[in-house]
C-alpha positions in Angstrom: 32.9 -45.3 -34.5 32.1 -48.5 -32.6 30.8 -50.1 -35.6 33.3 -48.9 -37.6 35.9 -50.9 -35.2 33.6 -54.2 -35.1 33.6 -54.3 -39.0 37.3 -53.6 -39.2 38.7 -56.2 -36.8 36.2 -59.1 -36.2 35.8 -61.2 -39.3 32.3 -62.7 -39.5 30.8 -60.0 -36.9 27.3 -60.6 -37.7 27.7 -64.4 -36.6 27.8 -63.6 -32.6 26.7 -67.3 -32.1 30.3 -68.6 -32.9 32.9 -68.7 -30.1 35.4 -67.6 -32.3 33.2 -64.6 -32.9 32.9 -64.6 -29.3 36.3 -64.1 -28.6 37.5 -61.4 -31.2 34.5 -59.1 -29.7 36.4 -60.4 -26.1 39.7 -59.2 -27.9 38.7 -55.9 -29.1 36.7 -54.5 -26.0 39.9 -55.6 -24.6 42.5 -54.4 -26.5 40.6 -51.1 -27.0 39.7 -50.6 -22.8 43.3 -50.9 -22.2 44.5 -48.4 -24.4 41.7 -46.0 -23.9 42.2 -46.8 -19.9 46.0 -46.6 -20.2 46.1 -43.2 -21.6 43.8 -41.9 -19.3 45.6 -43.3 -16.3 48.7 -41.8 -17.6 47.4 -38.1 -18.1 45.7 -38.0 -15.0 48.3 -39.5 -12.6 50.9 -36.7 -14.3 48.7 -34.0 -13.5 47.8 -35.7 -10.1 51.5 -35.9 -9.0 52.5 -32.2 -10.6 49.5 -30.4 -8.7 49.7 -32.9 -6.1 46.0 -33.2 -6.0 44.6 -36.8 -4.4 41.4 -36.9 -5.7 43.0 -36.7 -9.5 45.7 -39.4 -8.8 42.9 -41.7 -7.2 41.0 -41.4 -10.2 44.0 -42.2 -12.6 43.7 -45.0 -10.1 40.8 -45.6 -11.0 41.1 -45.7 -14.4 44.4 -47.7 -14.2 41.9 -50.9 -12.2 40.2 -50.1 -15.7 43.0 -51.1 -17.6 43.8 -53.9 -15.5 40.4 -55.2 -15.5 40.1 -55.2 -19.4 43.4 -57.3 -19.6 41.8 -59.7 -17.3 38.7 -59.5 -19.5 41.3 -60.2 -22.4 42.7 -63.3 -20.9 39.3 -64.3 -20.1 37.7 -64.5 -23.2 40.6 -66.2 -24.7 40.7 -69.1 -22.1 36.8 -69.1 -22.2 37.5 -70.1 -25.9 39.4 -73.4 -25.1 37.2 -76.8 -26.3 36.2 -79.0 -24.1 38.7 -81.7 -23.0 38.6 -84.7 -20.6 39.1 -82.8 -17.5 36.4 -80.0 -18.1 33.7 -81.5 -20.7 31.4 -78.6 -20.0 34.0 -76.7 -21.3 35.9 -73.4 -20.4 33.5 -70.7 -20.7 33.0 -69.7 -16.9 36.8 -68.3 -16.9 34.9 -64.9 -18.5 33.1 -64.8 -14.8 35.9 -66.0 -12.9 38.2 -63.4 -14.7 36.1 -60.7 -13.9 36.0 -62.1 -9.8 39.6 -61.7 -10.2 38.9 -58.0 -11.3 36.4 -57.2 -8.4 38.8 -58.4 -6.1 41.9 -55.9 -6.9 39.3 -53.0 -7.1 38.2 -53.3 -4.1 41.9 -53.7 -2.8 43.1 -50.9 -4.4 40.0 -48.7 -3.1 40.5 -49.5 0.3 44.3 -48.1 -0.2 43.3 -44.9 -2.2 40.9 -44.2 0.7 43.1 -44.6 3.7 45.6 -42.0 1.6 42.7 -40.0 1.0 41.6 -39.8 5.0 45.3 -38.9 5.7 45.1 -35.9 3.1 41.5 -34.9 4.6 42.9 -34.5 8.4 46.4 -32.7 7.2 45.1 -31.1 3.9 48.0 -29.7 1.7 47.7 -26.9 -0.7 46.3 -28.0 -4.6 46.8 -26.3 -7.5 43.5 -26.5 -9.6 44.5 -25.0 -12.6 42.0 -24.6 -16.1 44.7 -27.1 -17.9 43.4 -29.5 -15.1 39.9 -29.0 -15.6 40.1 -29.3 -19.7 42.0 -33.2 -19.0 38.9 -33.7 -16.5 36.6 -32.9 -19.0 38.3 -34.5 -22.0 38.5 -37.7 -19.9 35.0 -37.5 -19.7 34.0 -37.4 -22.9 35.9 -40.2 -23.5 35.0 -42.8 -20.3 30.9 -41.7 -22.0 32.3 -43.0 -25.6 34.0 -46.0 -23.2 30.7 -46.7 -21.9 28.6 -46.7 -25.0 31.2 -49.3 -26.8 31.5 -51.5 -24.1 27.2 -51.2 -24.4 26.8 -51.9 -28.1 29.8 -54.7 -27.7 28.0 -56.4 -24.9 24.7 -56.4 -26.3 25.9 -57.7 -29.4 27.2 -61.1 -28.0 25.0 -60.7 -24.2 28.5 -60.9 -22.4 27.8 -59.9 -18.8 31.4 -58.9 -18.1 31.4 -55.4 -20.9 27.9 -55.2 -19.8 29.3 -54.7 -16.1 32.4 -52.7 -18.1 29.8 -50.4 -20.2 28.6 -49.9 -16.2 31.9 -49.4 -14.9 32.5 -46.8 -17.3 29.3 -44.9 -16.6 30.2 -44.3 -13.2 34.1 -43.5 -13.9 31.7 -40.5 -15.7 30.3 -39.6 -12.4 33.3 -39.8 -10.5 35.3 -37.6 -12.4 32.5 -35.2 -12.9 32.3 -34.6 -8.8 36.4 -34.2 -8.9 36.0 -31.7 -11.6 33.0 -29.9 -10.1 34.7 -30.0 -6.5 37.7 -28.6 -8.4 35.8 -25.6 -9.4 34.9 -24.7 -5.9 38.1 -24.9 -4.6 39.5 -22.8 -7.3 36.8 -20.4 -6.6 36.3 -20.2 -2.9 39.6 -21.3 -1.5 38.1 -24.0 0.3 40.2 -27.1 0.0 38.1 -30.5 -0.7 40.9 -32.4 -2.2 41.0 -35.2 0.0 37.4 -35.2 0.8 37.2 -36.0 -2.9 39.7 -38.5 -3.1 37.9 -40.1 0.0 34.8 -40.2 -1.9 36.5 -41.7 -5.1 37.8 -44.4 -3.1 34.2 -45.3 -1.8 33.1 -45.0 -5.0 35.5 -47.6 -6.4 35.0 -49.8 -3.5 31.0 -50.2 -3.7 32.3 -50.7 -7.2 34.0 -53.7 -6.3 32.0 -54.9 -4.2 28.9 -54.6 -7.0 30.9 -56.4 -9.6 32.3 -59.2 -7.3 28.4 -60.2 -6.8 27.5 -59.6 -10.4 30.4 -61.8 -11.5 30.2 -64.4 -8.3 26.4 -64.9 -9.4 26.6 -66.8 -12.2 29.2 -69.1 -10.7 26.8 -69.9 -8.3 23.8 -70.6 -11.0 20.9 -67.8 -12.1 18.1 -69.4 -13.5 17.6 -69.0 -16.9 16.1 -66.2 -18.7 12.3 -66.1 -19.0 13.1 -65.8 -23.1 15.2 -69.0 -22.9 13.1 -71.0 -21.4 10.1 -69.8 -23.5 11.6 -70.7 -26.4 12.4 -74.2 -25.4 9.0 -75.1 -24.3 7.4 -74.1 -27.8 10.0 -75.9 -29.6 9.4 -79.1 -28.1 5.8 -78.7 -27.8 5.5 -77.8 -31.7 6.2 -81.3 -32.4 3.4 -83.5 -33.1 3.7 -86.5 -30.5 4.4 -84.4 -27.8 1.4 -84.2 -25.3 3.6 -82.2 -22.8 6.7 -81.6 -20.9 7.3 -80.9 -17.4 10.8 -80.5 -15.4 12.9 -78.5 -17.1 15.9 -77.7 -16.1 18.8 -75.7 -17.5 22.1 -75.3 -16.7 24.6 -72.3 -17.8 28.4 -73.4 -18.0 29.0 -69.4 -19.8 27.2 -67.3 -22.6 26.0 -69.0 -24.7 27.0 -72.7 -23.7 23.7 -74.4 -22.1 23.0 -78.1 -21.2 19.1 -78.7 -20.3 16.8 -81.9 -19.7 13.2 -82.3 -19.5 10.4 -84.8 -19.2 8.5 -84.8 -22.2 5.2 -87.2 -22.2 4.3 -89.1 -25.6 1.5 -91.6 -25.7 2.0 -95.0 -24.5 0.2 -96.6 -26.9 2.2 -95.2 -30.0 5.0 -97.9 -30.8 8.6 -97.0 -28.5 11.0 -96.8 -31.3 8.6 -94.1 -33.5 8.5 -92.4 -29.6 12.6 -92.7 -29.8 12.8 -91.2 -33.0 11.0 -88.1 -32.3 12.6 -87.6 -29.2 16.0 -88.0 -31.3 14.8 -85.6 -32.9 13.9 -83.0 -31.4 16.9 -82.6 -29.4 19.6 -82.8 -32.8 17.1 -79.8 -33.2 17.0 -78.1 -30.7 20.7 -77.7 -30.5 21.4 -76.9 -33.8 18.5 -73.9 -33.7 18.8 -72.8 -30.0 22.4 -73.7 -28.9 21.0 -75.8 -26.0 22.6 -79.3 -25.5 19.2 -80.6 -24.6 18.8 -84.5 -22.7 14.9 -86.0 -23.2 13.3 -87.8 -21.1 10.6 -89.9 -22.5 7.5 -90.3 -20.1 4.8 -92.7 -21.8 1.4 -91.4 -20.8 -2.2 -93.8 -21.2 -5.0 -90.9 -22.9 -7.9 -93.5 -23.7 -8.4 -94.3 -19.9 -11.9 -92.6 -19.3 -11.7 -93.4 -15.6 -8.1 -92.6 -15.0 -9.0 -88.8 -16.7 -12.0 -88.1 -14.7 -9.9 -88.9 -11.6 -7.2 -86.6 -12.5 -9.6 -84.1 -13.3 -11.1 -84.3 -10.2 -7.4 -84.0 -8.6 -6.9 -80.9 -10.2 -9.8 -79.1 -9.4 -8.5 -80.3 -5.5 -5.5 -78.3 -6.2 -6.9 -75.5 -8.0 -9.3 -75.2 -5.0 -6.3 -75.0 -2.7 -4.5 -72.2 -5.0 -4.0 -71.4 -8.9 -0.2 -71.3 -8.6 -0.1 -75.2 -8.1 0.3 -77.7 -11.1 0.6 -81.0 -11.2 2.3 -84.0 -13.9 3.5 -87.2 -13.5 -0.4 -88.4 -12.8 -0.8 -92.3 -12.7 -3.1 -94.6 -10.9 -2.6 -98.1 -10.0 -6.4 -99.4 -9.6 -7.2 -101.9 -7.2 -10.3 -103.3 -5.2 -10.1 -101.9 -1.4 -7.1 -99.7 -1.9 -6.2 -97.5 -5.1 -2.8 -95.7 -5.4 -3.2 -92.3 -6.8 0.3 -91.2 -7.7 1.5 -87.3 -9.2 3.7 -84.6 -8.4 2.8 -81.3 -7.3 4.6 -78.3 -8.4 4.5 -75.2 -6.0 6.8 -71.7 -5.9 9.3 -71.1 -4.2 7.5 -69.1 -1.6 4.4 -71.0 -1.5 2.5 -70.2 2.0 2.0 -73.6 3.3 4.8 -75.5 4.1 5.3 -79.0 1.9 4.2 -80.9 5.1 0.9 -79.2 5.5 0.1 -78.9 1.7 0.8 -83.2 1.4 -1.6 -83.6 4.1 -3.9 -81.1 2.5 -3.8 -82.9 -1.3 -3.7 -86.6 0.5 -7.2 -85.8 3.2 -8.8 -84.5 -0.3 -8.3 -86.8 -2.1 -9.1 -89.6 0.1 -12.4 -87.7 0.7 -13.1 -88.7 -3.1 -13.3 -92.0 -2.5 -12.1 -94.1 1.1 -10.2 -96.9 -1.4 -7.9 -93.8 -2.6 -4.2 -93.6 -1.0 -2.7 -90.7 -2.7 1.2 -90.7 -3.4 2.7 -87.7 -4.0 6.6 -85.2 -4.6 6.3 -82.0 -3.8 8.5 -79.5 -6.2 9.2 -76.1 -6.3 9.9 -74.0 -8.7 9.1 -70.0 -9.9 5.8 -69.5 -11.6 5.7 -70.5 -15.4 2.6 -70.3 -17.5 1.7 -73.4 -18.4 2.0 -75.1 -21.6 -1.1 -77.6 -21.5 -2.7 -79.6 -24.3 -6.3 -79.4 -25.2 -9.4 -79.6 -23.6 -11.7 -82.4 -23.2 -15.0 -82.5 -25.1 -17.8 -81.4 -23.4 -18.8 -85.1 -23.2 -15.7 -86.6 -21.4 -16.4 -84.0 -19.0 -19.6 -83.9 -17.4 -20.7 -80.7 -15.2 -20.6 -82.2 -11.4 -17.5 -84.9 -12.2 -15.1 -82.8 -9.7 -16.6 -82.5 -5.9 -13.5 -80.0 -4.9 -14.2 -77.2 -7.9 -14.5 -76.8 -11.1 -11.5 -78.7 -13.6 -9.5 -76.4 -15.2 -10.8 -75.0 -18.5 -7.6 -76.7 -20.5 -6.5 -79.8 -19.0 -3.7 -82.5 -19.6 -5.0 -86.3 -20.1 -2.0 -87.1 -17.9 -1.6 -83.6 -15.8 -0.4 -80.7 -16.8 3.1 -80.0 -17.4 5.6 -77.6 -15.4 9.0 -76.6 -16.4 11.4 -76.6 -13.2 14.3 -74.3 -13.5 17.6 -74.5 -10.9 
């Protein structure tokens, strides 16, 4: 049925890349939550109020926060849809996360009020009336929150929304919930013991850590993930499939909603091939790389000197110090300014997040090893950090630019970077 619906009422379906496409999947998880939600709602608060059971009316509560969250959802994929104007040239897309903060927020408000009702019920229980036309509504609303669940899953995927992803979720446990109402129904009907409100109390947990759950789900990208392994993967071979580029290091990408991302990177090209051909590649790649990948990617051009014999035996020796020290360090930016009784030695070293020495004692650490290579060197160095990313380097030396015994700290790499090897850096 759920492709049935998505060929019926979103024109172009197939072509999820469009924000237009976007919204209309927005519109019709919408449109069909809160009718689906609404009716649910409805049929449960009627048979909540008639049998005056608490644990039914709070989960037509619950589905009624349903039907409030998918009209947020609504709203929020249509404002997300809004271009970009003077005042927010990133555009609108975030509303879809801020919308669904809004969400979180009045779950969690109307959970704390179910359960307070619900405690009240549990110290002066009342009689209920669990009757078999109450138990077939439980069970058809079942059925229908597990079809919920599974549209809001095929929807979500389709366009990699994380609000009906979080929906599809929502739904799953609305399954659950009702399924302990219903089963604690049973009991009472059958042994006279009354766990009305002890349910009711246990929906409006439920619905609470519900709200809680999706306020950090939705507050998370606000705040800025980093990008998805896939993404970043993608990028990397992109640029690095041009001829020209040696190697790119600092990556970073920035999410400003599905589907609308701004990156930058460093990308190194040979200093001695002329600037403007350099330009033009760069120009290049980038008009491609948003057209193919969506990104709205910013280059960096970093001319790198591959002929210097001397300057490459030094940075091999450099990053043998550093793969002595640990495998997880890389290092780019490599440069040497050669003098007579003092040579700078300048790169930047990239380290995780949870490296085990702290950047003070690993700067003294690189700067006493290298020194050790030679008095005259004075090495200058940025520590960064970032998560561990295979690295993308270029290819190795011949045998005879690299003679056995040319790195005093360990052996060089087996694939090095005529410059240093690249790292991608990711917020």
């Amino acid at each position: 049925m759920t492709s049935l619906i998505i060929r019926l009422f979103i024109p172009d379906y197939q072509d999820t890349s469009r924000f237009r496409v976007r919204e209309s999947y927005g519109k019709v998880a919408g449109i069909v939550g809160i009718c689906t939600n609404l009716l649910l709602a409805a049929v449960k608060l009627i048979a909540g109020i008639v049998f005056q059971s608490i644990a039914i009316t709070a989960d037509a509560v619950n589905n009624l926060t349903d039907s409030v969250s998918s009209i947020v959802t609504l709203i929020g994929f249509k404002l997300s849809a809004k271009p970009a104007d003077a005042r927010h040239p990133y555009g609108y897309a975030r509303m879809e996360y801020i919308s669904g903060l809004v969400v979180s927020v009045v779950i969690l408000f109307l959970g704390f009020e179910l359960g307070r009702s619900s405690l009240e019920k549990a110290i002066s229980p009342q009689p209920t009336d669990f009757t078999w036309l109450v138990m077939g509504i439980l069970a058809v609303s079942i059925l229908v929150k597990v079809w919920q669940g599974l549209f809001y899953r095929k929807m979500g995927k389709a366009i990699q929304s994380t609000t009906l992803k979080a929906a599809s979720t929502d739904s799953f446990n609305d399954v659950i919930a009702t399924s302990v109402i219903l089963i604690g129904g049973l009991i009472t009907h059958f042994t006279g013991f009354n766990l009305d409100g002890y349910l009711g109390l246990g929906v409006a947990v439920f619905i609470m850590v519900s709200g809680v759950r999706l306020i950090i789900e939705t507050a998370n990208p606000l705040l800025g993930l980093a990008p998805s392994r896939q993404l970043i993967d993608r990028l990397r071979e992109t640029i690095l499939s041009y001829d020209g580029v040696l190697g790119l290091h600092d990556l970073k990408i920035h999410e400003y909603g599905e589907g609308n991302h701004f990156a930058s990177v460093h990308c190194e090209v040979p200093a001695e091939q002329d600037v403007l051909v350099s330009h033009e590649l760069i120009d290049t790649i980038e008009r491609d790389v948003e057209q193919n990948l969506g990104v709205h990617l910013v280059i960096h051009m970093d001319p790198v000197v591959a002929e210097d014999e001397r300057t490459t035996r030094l940075r091999l020796q450099v990053e043998g110090i550093l793969l002595g020290i640990s495998p997880v360090l890389s290092m780019h930016d490599f440069r040497v300014v050669w003098g007579g009784e003092r040579t700078q030695v300048l790169f930047d070293v990239t380290a995780p997040f949870r490296f085990s020495l702290p950047d003070t004692q690993l700067e003294q650490r690189i700067i006493s090893a290298v020194q050790s290579l030679d008095p005259a060197y004075h090495a200058v160095l940025v520590i960064d950090h970032e998560e561990e990313i295979p690295p993308a380097g270029r290819e190795t030396l011949p045998e005879e630019e690299n003679p056995k015994g040319a790195d005093p700290e360990g052996p060089a790499p087996e694939k090095s970077n005529p410059e240093g090897p690249d790292a991608s850096k990711t917020p």
